[in-house]
N, CA, C and O atoms as a GROMACS GRO file, in nm:
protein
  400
    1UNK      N    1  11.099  10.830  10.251
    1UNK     CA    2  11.062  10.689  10.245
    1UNK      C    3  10.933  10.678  10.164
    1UNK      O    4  10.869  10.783  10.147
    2UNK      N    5  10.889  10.571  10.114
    2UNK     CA    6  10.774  10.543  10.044
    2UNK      C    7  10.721  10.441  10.083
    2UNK      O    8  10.756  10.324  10.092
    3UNK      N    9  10.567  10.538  10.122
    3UNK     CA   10  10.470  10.434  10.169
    3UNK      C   11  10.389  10.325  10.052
    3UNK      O   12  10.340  10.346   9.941
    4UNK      N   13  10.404  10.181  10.150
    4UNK     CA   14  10.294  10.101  10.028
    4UNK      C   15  10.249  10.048  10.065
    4UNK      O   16  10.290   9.967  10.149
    5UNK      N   17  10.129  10.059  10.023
    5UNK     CA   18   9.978   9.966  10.070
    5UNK      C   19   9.975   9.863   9.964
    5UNK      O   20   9.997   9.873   9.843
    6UNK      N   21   9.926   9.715  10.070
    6UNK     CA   22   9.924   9.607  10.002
    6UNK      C   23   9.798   9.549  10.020
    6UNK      O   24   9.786   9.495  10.130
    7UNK      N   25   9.694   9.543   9.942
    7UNK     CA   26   9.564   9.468   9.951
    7UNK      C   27   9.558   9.306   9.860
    7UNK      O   28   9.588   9.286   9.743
    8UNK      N   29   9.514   9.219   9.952
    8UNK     CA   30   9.484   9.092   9.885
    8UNK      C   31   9.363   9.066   9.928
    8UNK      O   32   9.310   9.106  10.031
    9UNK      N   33   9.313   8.988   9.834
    9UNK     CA   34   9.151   8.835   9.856
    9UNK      C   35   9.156   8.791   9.941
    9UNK      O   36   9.275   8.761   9.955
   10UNK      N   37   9.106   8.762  10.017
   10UNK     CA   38   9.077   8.700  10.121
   10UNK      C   39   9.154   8.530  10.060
   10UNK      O   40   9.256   8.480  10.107
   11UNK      N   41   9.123   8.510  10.020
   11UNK     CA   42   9.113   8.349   9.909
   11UNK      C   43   9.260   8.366   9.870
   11UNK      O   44   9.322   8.281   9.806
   12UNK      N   45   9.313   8.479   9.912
   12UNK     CA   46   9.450   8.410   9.838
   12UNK      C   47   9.576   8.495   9.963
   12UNK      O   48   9.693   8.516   9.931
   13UNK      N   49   9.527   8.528  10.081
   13UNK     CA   50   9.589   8.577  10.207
   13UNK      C   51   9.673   8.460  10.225
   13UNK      O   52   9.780   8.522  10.231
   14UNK      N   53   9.703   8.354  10.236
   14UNK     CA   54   9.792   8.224  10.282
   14UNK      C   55   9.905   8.241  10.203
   14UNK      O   56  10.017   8.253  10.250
   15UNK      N   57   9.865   8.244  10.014
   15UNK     CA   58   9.974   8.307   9.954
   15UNK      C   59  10.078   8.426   9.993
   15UNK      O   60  10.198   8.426  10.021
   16UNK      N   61   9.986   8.517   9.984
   16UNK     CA   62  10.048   8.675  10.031
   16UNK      C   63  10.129   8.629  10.112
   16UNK      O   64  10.247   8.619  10.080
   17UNK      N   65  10.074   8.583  10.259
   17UNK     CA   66  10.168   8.548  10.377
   17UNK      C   67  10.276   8.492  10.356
   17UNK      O   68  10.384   8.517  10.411
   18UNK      N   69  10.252   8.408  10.266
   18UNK     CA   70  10.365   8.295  10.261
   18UNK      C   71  10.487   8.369  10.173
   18UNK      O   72  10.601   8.343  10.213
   19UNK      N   73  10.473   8.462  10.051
   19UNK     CA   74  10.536   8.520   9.986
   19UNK      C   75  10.631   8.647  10.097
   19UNK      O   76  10.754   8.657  10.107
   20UNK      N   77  10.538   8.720  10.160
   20UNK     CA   78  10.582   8.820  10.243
   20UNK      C   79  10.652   8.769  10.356
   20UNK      O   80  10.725   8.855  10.406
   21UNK      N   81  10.656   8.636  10.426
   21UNK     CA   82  10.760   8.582  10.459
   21UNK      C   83  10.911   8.561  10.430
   21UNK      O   84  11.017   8.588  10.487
   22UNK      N   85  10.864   8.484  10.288
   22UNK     CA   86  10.929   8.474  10.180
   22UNK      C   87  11.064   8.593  10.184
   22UNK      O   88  11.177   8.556  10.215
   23UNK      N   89  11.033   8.746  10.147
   23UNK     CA   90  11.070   8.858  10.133
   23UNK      C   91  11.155   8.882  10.288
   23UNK      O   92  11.254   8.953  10.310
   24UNK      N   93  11.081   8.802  10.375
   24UNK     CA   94  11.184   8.862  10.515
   24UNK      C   95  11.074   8.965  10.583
   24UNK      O   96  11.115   9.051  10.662
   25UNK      N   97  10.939   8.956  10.553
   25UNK     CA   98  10.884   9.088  10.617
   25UNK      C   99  10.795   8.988  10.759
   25UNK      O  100  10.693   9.027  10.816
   26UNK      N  101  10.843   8.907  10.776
   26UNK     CA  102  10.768   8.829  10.868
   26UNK      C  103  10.637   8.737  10.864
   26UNK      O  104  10.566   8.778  10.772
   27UNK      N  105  10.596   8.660  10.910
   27UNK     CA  106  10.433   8.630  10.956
   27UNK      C  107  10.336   8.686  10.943
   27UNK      O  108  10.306   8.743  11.047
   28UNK      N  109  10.265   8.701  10.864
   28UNK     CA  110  10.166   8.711  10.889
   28UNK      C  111  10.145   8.834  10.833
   28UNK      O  112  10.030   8.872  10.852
   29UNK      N  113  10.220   8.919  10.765
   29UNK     CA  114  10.195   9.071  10.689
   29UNK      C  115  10.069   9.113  10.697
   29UNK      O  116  10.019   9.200  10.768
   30UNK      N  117  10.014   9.029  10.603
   30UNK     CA  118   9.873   9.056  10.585
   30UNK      C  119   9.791   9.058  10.666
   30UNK      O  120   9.714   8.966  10.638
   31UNK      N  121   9.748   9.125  10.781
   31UNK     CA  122   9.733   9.114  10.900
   31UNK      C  123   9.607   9.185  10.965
   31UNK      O  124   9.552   9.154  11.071
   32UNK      N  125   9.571   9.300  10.868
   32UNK     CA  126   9.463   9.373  10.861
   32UNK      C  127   9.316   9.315  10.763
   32UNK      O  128   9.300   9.315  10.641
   33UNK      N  129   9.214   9.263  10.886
   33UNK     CA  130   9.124   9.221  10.811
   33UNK      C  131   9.056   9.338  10.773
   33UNK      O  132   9.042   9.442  10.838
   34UNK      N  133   9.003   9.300  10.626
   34UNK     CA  134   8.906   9.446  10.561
   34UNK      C  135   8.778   9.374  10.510
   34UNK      O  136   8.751   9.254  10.519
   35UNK      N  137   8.693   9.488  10.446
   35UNK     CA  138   8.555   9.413  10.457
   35UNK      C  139   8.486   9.540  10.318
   35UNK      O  140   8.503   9.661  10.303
   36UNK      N  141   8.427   9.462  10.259
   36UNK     CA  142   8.340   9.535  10.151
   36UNK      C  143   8.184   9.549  10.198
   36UNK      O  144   8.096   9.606  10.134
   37UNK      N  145   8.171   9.496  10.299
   37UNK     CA  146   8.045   9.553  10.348
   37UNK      C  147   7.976   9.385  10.377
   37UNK      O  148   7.861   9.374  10.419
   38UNK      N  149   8.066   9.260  10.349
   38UNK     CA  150   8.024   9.105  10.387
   38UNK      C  151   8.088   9.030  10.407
   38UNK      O  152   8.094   8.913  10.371
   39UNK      N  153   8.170   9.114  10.494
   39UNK     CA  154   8.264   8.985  10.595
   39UNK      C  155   8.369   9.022  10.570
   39UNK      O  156   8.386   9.132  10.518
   40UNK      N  157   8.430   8.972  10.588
   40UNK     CA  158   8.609   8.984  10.544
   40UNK      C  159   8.653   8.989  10.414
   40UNK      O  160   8.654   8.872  10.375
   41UNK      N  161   8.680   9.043  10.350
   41UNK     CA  162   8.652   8.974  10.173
   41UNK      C  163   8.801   9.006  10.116
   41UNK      O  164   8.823   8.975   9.999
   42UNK      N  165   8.918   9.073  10.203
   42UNK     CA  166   9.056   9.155  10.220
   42UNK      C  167   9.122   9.136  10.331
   42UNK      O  168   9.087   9.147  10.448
   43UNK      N  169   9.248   9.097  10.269
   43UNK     CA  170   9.363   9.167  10.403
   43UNK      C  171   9.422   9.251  10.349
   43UNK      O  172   9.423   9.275  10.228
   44UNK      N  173   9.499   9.327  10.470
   44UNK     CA  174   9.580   9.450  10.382
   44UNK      C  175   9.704   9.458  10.503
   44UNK      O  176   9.711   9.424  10.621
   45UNK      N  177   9.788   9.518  10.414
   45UNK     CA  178   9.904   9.571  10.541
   45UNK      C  179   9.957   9.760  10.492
   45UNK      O  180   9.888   9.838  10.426
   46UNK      N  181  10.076   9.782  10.542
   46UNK     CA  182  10.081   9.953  10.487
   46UNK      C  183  10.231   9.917  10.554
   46UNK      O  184  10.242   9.898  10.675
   47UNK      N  185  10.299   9.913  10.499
   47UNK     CA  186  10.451   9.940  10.521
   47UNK      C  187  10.505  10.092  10.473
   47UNK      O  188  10.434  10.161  10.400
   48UNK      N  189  10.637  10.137  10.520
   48UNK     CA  190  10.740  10.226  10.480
   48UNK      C  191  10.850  10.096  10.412
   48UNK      O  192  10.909  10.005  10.471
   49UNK      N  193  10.847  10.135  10.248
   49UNK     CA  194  10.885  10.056  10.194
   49UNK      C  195  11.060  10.091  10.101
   49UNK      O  196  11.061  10.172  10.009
   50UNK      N  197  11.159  10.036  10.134
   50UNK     CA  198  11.313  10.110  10.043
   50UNK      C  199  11.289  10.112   9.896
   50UNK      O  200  11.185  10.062   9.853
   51UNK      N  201  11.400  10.178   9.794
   51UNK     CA  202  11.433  10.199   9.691
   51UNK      C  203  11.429  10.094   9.642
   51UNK      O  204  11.374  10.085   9.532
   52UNK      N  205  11.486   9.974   9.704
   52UNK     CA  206  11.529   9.846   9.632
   52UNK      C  207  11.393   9.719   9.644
   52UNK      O  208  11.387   9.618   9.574
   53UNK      N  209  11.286   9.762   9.761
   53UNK     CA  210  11.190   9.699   9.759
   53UNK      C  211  11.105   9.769   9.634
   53UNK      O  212  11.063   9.681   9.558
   54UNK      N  213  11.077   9.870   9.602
   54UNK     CA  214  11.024   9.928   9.497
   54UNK      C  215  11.065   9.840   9.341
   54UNK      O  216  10.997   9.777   9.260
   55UNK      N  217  11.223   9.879   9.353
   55UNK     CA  218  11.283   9.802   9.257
   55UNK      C  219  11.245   9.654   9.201
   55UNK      O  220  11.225   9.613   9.087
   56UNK      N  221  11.245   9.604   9.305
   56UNK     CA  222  11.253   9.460   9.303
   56UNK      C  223  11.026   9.414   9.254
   56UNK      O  224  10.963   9.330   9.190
   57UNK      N  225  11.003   9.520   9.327
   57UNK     CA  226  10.847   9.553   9.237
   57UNK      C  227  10.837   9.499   9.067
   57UNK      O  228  10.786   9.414   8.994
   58UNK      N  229  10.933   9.631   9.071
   58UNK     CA  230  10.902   9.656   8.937
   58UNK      C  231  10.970   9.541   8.816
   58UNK      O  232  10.953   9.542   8.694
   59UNK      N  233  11.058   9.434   8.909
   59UNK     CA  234  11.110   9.299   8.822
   59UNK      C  235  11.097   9.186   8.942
   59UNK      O  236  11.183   9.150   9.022
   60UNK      N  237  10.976   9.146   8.929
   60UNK     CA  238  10.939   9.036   9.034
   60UNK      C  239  10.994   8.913   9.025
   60UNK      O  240  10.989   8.859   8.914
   61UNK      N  241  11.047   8.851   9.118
   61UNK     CA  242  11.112   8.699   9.066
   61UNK      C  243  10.916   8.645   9.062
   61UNK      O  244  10.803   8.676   9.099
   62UNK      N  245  11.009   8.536   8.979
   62UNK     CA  246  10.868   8.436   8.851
   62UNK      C  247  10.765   8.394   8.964
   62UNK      O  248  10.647   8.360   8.949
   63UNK      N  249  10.839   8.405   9.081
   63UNK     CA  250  10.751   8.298   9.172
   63UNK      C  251  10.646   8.377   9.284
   63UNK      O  252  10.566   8.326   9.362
   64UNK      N  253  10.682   8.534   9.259
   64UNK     CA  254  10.586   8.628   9.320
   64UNK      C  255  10.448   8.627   9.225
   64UNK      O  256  10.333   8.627   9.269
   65UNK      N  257  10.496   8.627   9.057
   65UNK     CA  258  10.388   8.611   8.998
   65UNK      C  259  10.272   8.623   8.997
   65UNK      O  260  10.221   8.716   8.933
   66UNK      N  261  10.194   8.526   9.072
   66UNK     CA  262  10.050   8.452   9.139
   66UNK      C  263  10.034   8.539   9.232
   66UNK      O  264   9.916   8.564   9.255
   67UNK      N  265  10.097   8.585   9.284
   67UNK     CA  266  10.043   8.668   9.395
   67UNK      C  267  10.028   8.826   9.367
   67UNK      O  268   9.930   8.897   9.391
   68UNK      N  269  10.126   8.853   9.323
   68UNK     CA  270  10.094   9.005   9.264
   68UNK      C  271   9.972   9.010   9.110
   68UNK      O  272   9.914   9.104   9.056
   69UNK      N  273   9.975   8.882   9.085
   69UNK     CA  274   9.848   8.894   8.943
   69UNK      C  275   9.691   8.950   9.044
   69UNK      O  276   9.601   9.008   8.983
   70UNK      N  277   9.682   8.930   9.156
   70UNK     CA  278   9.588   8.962   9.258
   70UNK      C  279   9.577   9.076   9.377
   70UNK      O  280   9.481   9.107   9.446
   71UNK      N  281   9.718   9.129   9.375
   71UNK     CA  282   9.725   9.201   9.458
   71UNK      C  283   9.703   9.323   9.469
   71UNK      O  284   9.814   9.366   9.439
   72UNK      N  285   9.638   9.415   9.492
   72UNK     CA  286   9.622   9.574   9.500
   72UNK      C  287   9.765   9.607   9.563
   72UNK      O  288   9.819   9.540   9.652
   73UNK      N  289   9.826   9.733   9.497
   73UNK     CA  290   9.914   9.806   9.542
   73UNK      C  291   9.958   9.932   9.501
   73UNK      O  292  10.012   9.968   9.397
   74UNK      N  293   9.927   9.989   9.595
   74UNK     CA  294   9.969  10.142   9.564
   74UNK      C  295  10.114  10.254   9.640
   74UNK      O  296  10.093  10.289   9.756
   75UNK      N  297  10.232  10.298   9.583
   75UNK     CA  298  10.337  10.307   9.637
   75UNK      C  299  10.285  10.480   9.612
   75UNK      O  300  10.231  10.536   9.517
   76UNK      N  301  10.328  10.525   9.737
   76UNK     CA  302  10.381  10.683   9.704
   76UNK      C  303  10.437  10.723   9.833
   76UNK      O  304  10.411  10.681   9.946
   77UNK      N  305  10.549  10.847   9.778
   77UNK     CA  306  10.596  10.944   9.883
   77UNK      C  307  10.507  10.986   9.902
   77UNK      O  308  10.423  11.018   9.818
   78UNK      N  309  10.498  11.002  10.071
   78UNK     CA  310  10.412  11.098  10.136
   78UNK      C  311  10.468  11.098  10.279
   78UNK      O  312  10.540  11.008  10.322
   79UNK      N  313  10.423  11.220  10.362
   79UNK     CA  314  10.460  11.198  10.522
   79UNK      C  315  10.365  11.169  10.582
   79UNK      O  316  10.369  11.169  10.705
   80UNK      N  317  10.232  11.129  10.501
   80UNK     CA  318  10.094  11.108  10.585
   80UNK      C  319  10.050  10.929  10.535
   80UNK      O  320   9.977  10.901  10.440
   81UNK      N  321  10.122  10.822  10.635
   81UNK     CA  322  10.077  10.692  10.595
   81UNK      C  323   9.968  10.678  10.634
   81UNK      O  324   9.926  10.575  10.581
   82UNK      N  325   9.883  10.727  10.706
   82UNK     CA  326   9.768  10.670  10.810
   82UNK      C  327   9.654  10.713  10.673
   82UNK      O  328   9.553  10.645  10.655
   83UNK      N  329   9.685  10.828  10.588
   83UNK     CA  330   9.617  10.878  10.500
   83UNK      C  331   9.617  10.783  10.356
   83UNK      O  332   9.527  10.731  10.290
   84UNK      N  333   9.740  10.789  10.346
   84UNK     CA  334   9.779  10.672  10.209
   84UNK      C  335   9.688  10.539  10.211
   84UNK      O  336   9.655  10.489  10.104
   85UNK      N  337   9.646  10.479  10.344
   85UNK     CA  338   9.577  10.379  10.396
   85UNK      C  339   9.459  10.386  10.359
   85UNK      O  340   9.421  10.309  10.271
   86UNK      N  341   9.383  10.466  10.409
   86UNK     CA  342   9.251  10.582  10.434
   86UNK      C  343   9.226  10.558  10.252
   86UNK      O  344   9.138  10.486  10.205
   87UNK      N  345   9.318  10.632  10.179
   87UNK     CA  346   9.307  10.670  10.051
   87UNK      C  347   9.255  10.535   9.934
   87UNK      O  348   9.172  10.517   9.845
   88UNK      N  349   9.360  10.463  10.002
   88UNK     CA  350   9.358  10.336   9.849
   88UNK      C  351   9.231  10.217   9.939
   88UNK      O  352   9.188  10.116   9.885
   89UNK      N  353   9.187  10.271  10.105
   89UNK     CA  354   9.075  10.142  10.126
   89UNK      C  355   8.975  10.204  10.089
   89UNK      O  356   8.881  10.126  10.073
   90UNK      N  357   8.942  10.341  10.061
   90UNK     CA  358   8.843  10.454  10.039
   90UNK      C  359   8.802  10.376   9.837
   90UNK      O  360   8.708  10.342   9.767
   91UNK      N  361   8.933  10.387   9.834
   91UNK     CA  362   8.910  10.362   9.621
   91UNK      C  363   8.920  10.227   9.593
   91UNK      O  364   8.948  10.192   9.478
   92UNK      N  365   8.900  10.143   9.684
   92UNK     CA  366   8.876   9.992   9.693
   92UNK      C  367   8.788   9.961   9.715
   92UNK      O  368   8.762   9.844   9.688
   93UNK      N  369   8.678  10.052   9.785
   93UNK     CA  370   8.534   9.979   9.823
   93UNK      C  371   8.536   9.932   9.944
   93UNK      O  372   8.439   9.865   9.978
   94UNK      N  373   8.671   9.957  10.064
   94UNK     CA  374   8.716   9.893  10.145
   94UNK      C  375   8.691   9.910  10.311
   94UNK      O  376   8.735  10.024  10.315
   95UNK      N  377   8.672   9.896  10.383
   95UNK     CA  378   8.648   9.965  10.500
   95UNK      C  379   8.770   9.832  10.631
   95UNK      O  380   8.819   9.731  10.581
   96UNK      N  381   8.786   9.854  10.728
   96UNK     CA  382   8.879   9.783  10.836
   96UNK      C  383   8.752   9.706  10.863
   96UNK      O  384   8.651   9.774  10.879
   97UNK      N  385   8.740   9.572  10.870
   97UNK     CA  386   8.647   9.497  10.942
   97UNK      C  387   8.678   9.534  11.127
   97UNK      O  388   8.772   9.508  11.202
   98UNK      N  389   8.519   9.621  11.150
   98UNK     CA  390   8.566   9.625  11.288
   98UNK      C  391   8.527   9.539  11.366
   98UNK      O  392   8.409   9.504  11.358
   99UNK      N  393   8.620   9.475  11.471
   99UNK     CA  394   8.604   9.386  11.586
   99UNK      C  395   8.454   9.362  11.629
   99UNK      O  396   8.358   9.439  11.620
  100UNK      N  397   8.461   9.258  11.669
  100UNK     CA  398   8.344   9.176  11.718
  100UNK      C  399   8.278   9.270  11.877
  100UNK      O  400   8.181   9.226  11.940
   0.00000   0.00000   0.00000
């Protein structure tokens, strides 16, 4: 399977959501608040993602557009997702906003 990490703007998370709905992946995907060191400034999610979601990547209908012109994403085989996570919030500047 292939893991993929999805990072968005804070400023444009309603999109994401609404798109990743869109797709059938539910409510609220974007679900992981992240933080550059002033607040929330990211959401992110980390799915196990199919052949045909990859696919469908790589020829976006017109109306994903806007949202992927913003989106961080990084796809790879691996058996270590918790790491893949770790990896692309590490080369983002990114850290998990931790709880209050």
């Amino acid at each position: 399977m292939t893991s993929a990490v999805f990072i968005i703007p804070a400023a444009h998370v309603d999109a994401g959501n609404a798109l990743g709905e869109a797709m059938g992946w539910g409510a609220g995907c974007f679900s992981v608040p992240l933080t550059d060191g002033n607040g929330v400034s990211h959401y992110g999610c980390r799915a196990d993602v199919t052949s045909a979601f990859v696919a469908l990547l790589a020829n976006p209908p017109t109306e994903a557009e806007p949202v992927l012109a913003v989106l961080v994403s990084d796809l790879r085989d691996t058996d270590a997702p918790r790491q893949h996570w770790l990896d692309v919030l590490e080369a983002q500047g990114l850290a998990v906003m931790p709880e209050d």
